[in-house]
C-alpha positions in Angstrom: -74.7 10.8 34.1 -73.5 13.4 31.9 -69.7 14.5 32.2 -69.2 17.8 34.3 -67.7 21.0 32.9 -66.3 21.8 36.4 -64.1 17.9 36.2 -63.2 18.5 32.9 -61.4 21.7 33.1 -59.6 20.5 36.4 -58.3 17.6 34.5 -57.4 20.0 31.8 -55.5 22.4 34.0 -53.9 19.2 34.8 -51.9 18.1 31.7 -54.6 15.8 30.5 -55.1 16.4 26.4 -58.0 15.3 26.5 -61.6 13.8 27.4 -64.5 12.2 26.2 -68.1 12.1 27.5 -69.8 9.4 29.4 -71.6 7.4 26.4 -72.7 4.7 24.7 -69.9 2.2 22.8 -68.8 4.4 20.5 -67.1 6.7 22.6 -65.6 3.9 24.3 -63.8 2.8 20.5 -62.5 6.1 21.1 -61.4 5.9 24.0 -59.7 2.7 23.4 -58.1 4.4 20.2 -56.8 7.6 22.0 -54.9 4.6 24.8 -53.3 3.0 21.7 -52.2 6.1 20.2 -51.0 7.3 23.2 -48.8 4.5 24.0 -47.2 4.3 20.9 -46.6 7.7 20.9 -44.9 7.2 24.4 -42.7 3.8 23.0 -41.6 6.3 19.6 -40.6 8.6 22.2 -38.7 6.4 24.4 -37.2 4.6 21.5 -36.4 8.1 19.9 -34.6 9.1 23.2 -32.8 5.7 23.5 -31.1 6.4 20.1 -30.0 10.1 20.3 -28.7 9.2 24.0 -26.8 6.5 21.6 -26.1 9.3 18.9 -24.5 11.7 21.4 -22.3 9.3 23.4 -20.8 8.4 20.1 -19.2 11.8 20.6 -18.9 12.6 16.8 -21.5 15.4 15.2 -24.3 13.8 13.8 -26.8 15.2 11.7 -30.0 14.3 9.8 -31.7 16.7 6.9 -35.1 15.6 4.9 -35.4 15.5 1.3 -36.1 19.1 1.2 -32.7 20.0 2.2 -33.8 20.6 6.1 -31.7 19.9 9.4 -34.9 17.1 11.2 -32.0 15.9 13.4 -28.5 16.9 15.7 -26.9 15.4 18.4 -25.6 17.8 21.1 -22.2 17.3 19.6 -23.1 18.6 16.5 -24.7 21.6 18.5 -21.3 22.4 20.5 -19.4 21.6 17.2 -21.3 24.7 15.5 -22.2 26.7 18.7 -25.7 27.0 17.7 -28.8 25.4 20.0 -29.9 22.3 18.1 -33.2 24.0 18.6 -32.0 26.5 16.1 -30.2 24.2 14.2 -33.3 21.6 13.4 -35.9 23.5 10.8 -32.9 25.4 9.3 -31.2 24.1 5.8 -27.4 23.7 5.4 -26.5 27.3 4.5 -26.3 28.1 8.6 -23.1 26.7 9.2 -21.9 26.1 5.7 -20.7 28.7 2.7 -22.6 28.5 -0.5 -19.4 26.3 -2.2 -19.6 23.8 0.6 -24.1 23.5 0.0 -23.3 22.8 -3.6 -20.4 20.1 -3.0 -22.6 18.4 -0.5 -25.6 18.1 -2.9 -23.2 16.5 -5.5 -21.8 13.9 -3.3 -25.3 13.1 -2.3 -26.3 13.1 -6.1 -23.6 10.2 -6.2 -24.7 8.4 -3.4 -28.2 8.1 -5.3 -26.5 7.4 -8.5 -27.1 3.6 -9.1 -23.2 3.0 -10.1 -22.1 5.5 -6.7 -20.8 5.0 -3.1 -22.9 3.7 -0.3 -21.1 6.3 1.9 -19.4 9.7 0.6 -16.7 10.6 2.4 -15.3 14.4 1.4 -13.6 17.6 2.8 -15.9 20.3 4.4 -15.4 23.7 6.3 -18.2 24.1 9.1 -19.0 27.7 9.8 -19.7 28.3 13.6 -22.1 30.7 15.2 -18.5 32.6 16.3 -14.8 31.9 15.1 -13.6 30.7 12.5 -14.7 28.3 10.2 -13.9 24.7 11.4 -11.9 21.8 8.7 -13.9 18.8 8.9 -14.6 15.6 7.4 -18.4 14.7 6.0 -19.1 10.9 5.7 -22.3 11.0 4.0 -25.1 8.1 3.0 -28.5 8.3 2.5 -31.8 7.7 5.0 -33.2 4.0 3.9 -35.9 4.2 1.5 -38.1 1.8 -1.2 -38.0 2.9 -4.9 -38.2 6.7 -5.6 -39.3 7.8 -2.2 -36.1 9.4 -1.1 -36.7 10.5 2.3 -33.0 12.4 3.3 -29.8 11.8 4.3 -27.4 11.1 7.1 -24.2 12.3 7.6 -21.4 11.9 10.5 -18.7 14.8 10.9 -15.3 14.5 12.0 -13.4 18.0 13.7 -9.7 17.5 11.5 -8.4 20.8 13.1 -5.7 18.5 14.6 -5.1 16.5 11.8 -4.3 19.8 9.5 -2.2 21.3 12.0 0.0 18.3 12.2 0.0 18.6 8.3 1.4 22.0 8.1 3.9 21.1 10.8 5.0 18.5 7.8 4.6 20.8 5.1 8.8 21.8 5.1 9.7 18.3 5.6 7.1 16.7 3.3 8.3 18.8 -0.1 10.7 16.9 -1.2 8.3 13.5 -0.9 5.8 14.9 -3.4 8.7 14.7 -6.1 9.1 11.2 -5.2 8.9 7.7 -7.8 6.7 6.0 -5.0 3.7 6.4 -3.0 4.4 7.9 0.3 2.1 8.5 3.3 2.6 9.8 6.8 0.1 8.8 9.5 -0.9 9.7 12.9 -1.0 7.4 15.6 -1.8 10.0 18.0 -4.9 11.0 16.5 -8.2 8.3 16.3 -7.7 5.2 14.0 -4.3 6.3 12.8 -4.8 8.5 10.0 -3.1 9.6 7.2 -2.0 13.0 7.8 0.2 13.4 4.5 0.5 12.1 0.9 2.4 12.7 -1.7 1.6 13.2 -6.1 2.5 9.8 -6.2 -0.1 7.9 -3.9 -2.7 10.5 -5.5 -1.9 10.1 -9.3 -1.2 5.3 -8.2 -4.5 5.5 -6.4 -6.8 8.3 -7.6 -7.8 9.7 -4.6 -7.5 13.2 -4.2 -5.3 14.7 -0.8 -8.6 16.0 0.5 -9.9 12.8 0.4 -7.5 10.7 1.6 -5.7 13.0 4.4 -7.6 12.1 7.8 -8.8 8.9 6.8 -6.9 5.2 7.8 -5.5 3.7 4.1 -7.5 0.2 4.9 -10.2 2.5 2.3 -7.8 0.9 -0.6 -8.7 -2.6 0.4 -11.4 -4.6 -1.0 -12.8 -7.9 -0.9 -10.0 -9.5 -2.8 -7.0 -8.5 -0.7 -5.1 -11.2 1.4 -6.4 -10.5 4.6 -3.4 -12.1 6.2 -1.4 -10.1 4.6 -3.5 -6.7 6.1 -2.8 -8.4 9.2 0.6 -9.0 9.6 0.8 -4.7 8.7 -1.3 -4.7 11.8 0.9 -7.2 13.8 3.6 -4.7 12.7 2.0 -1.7 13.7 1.2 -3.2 17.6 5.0 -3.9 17.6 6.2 -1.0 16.8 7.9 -2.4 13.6 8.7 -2.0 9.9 7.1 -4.6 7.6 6.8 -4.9 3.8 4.2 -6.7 1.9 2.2 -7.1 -1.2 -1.2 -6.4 -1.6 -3.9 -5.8 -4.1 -6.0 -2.8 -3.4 -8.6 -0.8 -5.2 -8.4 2.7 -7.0 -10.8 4.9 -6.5 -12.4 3.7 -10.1 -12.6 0.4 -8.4 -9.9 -1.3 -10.9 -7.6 -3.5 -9.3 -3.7 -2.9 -8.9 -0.8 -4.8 -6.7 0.5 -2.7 -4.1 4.1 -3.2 -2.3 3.8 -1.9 0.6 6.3 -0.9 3.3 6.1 0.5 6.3 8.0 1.9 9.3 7.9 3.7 12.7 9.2 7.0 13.6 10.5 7.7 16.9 11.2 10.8 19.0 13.8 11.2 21.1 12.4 8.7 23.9 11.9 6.2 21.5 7.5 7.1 20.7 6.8 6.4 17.9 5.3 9.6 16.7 4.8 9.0 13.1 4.1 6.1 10.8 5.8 6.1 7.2 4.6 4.1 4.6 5.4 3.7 1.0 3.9 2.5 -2.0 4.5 0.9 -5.2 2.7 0.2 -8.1 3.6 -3.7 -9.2 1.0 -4.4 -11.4 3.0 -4.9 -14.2 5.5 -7.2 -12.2 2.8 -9.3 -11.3 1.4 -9.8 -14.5 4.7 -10.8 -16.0 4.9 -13.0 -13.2 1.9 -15.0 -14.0 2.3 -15.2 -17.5 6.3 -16.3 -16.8 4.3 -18.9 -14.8 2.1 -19.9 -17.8 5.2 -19.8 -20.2 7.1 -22.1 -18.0 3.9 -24.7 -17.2 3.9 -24.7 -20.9 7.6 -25.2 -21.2 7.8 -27.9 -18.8 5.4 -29.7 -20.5 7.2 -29.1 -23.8 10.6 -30.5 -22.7 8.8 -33.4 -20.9 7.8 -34.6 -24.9 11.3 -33.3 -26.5 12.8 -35.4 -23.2 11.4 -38.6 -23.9 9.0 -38.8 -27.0 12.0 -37.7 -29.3 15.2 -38.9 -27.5 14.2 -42.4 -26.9 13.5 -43.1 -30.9 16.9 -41.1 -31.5 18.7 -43.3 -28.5 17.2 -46.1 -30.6 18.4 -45.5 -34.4 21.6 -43.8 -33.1 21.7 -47.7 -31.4 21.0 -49.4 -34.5 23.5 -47.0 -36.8 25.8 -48.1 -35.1 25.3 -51.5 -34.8 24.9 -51.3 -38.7 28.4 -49.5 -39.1 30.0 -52.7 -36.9 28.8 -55.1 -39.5 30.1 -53.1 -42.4 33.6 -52.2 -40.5 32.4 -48.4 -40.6 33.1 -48.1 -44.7 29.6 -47.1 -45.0 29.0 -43.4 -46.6 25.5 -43.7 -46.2 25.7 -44.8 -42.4 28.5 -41.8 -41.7 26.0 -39.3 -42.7 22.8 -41.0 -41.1 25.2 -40.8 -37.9 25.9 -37.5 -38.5 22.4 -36.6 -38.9 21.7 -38.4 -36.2 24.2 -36.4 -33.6 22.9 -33.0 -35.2 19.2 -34.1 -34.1 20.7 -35.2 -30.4 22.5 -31.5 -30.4 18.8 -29.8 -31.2 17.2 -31.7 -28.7 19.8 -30.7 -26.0 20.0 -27.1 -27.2 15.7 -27.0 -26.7 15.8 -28.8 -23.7 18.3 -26.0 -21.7 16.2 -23.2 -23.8 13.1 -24.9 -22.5 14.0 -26.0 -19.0 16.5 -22.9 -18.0 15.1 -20.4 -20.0 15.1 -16.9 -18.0 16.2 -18.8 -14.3 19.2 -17.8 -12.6 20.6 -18.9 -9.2 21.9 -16.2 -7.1 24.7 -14.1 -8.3 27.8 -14.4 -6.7 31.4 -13.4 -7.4 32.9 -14.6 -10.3 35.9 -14.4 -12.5 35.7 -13.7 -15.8 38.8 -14.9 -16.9 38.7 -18.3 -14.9 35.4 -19.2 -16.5 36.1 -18.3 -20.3 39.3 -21.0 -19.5 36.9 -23.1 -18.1 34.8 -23.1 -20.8 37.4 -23.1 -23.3 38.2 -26.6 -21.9 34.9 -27.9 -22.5 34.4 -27.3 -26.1 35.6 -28.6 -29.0 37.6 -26.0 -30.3 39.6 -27.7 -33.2 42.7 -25.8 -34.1 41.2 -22.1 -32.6 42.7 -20.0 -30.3 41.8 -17.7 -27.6 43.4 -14.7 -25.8 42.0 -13.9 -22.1 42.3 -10.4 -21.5 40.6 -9.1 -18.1 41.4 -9.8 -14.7 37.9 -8.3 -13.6 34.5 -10.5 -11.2 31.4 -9.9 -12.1 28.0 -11.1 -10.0 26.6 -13.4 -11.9 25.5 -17.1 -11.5 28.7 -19.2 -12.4 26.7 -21.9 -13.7 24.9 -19.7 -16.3 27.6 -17.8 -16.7 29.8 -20.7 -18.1 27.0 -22.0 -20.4 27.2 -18.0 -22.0 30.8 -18.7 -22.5 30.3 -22.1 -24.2 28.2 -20.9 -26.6 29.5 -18.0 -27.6 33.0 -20.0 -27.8 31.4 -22.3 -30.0 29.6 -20.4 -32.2 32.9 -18.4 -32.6 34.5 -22.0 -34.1 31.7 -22.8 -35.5 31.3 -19.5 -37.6 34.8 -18.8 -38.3 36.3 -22.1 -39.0 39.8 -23.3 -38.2 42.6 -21.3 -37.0 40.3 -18.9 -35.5 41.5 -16.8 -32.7 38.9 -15.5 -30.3 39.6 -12.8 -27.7 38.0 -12.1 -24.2 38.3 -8.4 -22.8 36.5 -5.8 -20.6 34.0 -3.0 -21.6 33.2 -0.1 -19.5 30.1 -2.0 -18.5 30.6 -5.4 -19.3 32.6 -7.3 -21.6 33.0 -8.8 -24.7 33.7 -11.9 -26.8 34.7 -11.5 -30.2 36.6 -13.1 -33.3 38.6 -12.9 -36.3 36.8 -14.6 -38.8 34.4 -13.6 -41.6 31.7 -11.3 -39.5 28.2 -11.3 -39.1 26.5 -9.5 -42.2 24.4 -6.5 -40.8 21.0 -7.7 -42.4 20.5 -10.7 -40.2 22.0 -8.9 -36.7 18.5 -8.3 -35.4 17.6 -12.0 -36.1 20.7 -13.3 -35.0 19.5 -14.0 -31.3 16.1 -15.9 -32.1 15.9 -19.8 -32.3 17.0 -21.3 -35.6 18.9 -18.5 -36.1 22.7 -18.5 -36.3 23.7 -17.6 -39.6 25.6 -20.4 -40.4 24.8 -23.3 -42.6 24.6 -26.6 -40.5 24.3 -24.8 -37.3 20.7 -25.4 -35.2 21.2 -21.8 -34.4 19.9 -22.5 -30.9 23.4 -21.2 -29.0 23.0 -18.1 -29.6 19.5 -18.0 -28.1 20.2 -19.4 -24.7 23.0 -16.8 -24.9 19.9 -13.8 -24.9 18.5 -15.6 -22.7 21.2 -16.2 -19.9 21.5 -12.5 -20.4 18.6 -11.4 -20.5 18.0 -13.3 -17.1 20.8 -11.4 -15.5 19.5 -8.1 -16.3 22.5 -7.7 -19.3 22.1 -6.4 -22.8 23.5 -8.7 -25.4 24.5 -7.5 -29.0 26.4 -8.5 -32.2 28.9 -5.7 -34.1 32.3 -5.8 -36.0 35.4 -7.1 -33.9 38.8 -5.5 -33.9 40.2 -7.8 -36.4 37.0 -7.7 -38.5 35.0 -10.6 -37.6 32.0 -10.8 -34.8 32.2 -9.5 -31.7 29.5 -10.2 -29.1 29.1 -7.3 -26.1 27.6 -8.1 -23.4 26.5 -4.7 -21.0 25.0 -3.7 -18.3 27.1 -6.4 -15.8 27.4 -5.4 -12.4 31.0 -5.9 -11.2 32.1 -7.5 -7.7 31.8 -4.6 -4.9 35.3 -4.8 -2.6 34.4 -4.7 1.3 36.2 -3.6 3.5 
């Protein structure tokens, strides 16, 4: 029959929402809707209560506002954090636990989250304002809800208390001033504190990586690492950091333009008294530029290699072959011929070129590792192995240098032969010290001052006749020891070579 009044109000009075009259099949369509909307309503529910029991065992604040600019969401950390009820909390916009400044820096760093060229995440510097006490340092990391095309629907956001992580930092202030003056990135972290953050850096790390302190203080440095850093070097840092132990190495991290830039890293432990480490230290430096020169020293000497494999054997071999038959020509004609003198003279100029390109090309800017070395002992050695006609020399310093010997020798033989070469017979060439270096220089006729800044470049030489090639490798056996090499007027008037910034042989004792 017809429903009762007397039922339905009982089941009322019991919790039920609702009821529907005996009837024909419509009202049991609605009936069957009402069970379906029901249970999902229950499974939303439940899932909905599975994710904030999630949320709040996370144990950091989390919050969700609508794009109106209203709290929809808190976690009960989020409500102790701020010391309001999240009842309060959800309906209410930002402005209830955050100052008018902080609103307007929130709503740009979500306006660069929705930029197409920003951040997935925001991560920024915020003070939370609590119901009572003072306001609260925290870090924001920011993104926003999903949504398809223009829809936006919110954001999400994650806060971090750094009321720890700021105390440590002014407990560092008076022993941190005189790192902000320093050349190199330098960072202090935490290990203490949750993921081992940074709890200091310096002008340098900011200015080499673009990040300001507020961004960077109270978050791990992995943030400067992107998809094209060695990840084995990232993990031997980490191998280091479980042993307690320094570690250096080079990787290339991400500015906060996103350009790329090499990064020596180096990092070490600080220890209390017991031996905790308390602190990490780490420094940074920029070596961009050192790796570029790197690779393009590797281009230059692939190329260079190559080059000295032709000059090796597509010119020496035809040279080894008409030197051959000059002089089988000059047997049959007992040596009286002009013509063959000079083609054999020719002949050994083109065989001193090749040798001169080949130890430009091959040796160029290498140098073995510097040892002790007398200066005096190799000029005499030197001396011996060069045709030095009717010259003479006069060693004067007793001092060792570091340098590689080998290097160091073919220096000496060049510059001694140029010397004879230039000067002609009878010229005396001296050896002696500068306050920084030394020098070798001559008698003779000079170098004229309008070819000095030539002087050092291939084919250069200033002399008739000569392949000029001497005094290059001599700029560059320098040059590969770190020294400055230059031409001026000798003593006696004629050329003297200085050769300067030469580290000298440290005594031990």
């Amino acid at each position: 029959g017809k429903g009762s009044e007397e039922i339905a109000s009982q089941a009322l009075n019991a919790g039920v929402t609702g009821y529907f009259q005996k009837g024909g099949p419509e009202q049991l369509r609605r009936l069957a809707n009402r069970v379906d909307q029901a249970v999902e309503e229950h499974r939303t529910r439940a899932v909905a209560d599975r994710y904030s029991t999630v949320i709040d065992a996370l144990g950091y604040p989390v919050y969700v506002v609508d794009e109106t600019g209203v709290f929809t969401f808190v976690n009960e950390p989020f409500a102790a954090l701020t010391g309001y009820d999240r009842e309060e909390i959800i309906g209410s916009t930002p402005d209830l636990i955050k100052d008018s400044e902080a609103v307007e820096e929130a709503e740009r760093r979500l306006g660069n989250v929705l930029s197409s060229a920003g951040p997935d995440v925001e991560h920024f510097g915020v003070d939370i304002v609590p119901k009572e006490g003072e306001p609260i340092p925290c870090r924001d990391h920011m993104a926003a809800l999903p949504y398809e095309g223009d829809c936006f629907e919110g954001s999400v956001g994650i806060l971090r208390d750094v009321s720890d992580e700021h105390e440590r930092r002014e407990e560092l202030e008076p022993k941190t001033r005189a790192l902000d003056e320093a050349p190199v990135g330098i960072t202090i972290t935490d290990p203490d504190l949750p993921d081992n953050p940074m709890v200091y850096v310096n002008d340098r790390f900011v200015e080499m990586t673009g990040y300001g302190r507020d961004e960077a203080v109270g978050v791990n440095c992995r943030f400067l690492q992107g998809d094209d850093t060695d990840e084995e070097s990232v993990a031997r840092l980490r191998r280091a950091i479980d042993a307690g132990e320094p570690e250096t190495v080079e990787l290339l991290n991400y500015r906060k333009d996103g350009t790329e830039f090499w990064n020596r890293v180096s990092i070490a432990p600080i220890r209390d008294d017991n031996g905790r480490v308390t602190e990490w230290v780490g420094f940074q430096e920029d070596i961009t530029a050192f790796k570029e020169r790197e690779a393009a020293l590797k281009r230059q000497n692939e190329r260079l290699d190559s080059f000295a494999g032709i000059v090796s054997h597509d010119l020496r071999n035809p040279l080894n072959v008409a030197q051959g038959r000059v002089d089988l020509a000059a047997a049959e004609r007992d040596g009286e011929d002009e013509h063959l003198a000079a083609t054999a003279d020719a002949l050994d100029r083109i065989e001193t070129i090749v040798d001169h390109t080949l130890t430009l090309a091959r040796e160029g800017e290498s140098v073995g590792d510097p040892e002790a070395v007398s200066l005096a002992a190799v000029a005499a050695d030197s001396w011996d192995t060069v045709d030095t006609g009717t010259a003479a020399i006069q060693i004067e310093t007793d001092r060792e240098v570091r340098a590689d010997p080998d290097r160091l020798r073919n220096l000496f033989e060049n510059l001694i032969r140029n010397a004879v070469e230039h000067a002609g017979d009878g010229v005396t060439i001296r050896v002696g010290d500068l306050s920084d270096g030394f020098y070798v220089e001559d008698d003779g006729r000079g170098v004229p001052e309008e070819i000095r800044d030539d002087l050092f470049e291939p084919g250069e030489s200033g002399v008739d006749g000569n392949t000029g090639f001497g005094l290059a490798i001599v700029h560059e056996i320098a040059t590969a020891h770190g020294w400055d090499v230059s031409v001026t007027d000798a003593t006696a008037g004629g050329a003297r070579f200085e050769i300067r910034g030469v580290t000298r042989r440290v005594d031990t004792v």
